[in-house]
C-alpha positions in Angstrom: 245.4 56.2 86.9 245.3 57.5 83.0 248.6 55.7 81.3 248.9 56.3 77.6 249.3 53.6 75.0 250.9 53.5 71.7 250.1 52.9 68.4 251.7 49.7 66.5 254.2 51.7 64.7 256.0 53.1 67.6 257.6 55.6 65.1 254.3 56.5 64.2 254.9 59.8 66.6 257.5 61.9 66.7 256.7 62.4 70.4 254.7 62.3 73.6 252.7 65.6 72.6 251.2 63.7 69.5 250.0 60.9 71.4 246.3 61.9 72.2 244.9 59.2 73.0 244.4 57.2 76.4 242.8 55.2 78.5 240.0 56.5 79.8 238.6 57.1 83.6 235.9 54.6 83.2 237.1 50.8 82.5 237.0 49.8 78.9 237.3 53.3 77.5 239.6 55.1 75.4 239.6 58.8 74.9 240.8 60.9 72.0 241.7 64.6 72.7 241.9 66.2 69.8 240.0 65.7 66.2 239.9 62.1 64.6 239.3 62.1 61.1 238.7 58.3 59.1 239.8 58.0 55.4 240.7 62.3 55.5 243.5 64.2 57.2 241.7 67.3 58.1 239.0 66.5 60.3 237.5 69.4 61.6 235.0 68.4 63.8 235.6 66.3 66.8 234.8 62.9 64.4 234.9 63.0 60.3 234.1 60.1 58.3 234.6 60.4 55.0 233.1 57.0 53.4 230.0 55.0 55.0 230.2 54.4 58.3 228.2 50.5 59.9 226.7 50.7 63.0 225.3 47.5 64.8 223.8 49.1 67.3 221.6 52.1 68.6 223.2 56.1 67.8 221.5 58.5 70.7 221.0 61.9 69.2 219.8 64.8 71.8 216.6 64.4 70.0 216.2 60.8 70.7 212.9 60.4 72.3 214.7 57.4 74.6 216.6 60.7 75.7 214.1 62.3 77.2 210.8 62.1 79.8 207.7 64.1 80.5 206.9 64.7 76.8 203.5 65.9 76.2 201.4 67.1 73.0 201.1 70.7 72.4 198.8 72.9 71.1 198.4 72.7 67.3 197.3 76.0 66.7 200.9 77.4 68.4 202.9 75.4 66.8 202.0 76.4 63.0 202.0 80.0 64.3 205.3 79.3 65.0 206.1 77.7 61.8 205.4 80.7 60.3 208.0 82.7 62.2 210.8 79.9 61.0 213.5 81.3 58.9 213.5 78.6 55.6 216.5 79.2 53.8 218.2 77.4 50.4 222.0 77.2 50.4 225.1 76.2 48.6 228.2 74.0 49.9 231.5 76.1 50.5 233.7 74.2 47.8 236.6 73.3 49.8 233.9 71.5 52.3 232.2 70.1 49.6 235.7 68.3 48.1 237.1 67.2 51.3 233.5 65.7 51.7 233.3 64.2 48.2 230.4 66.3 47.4 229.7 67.0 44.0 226.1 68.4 44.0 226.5 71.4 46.1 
């Protein structure tokens, strides 16, 4: 049973298609669908955060060794033959990512 919830404002939406967020399917959650941007208005990623952002707990990344299992050394000699086959590039912000970012060494 997904029933949606609404913001404090109730004008806040003009009508039941902007509403993206709802309860989700496992208690205690809340799911957003659609882009959610904090302190921007043009989030183009699934989350922006523009501004520092506290976390009191842990933040699992793919490469989070607590993500994964049977992880084993490897052969030296093939790995810096492989570094030497990596593309190592220098680059330059786009400018209107770097403004919407507050980036001002691009």
């Amino acid at each position: 049973h997904n029933s949606f919830f609404q913001a404090s404002n109730p004008g806040q939406f003009e009508n039941d298609s902007d509403v993206l967020w709802q309860r989700g399917h496992v208690p205690e959650t809340t799911v957003c669908h659609g882009r959610v941007g904090i302190n921007t208005d043009a989030p183009d990623e699934a989350l922006v955060v523009c501004g520092n952002a506290k976390v009191m707990g842990r933040v699992m990344h793919p490469s989070d060794s607590r993500a994964k299992q049977n992880i084993w050394e490897v052969d030296t000699n093939e790995q810096l033959r492989r570094i030497t086959q990596m593309r190592l590039v220098e680059y330059d912000y786009k400018p209107e990512f770097a403004s919407v970012m507050g980036i001002t060494n691009t």
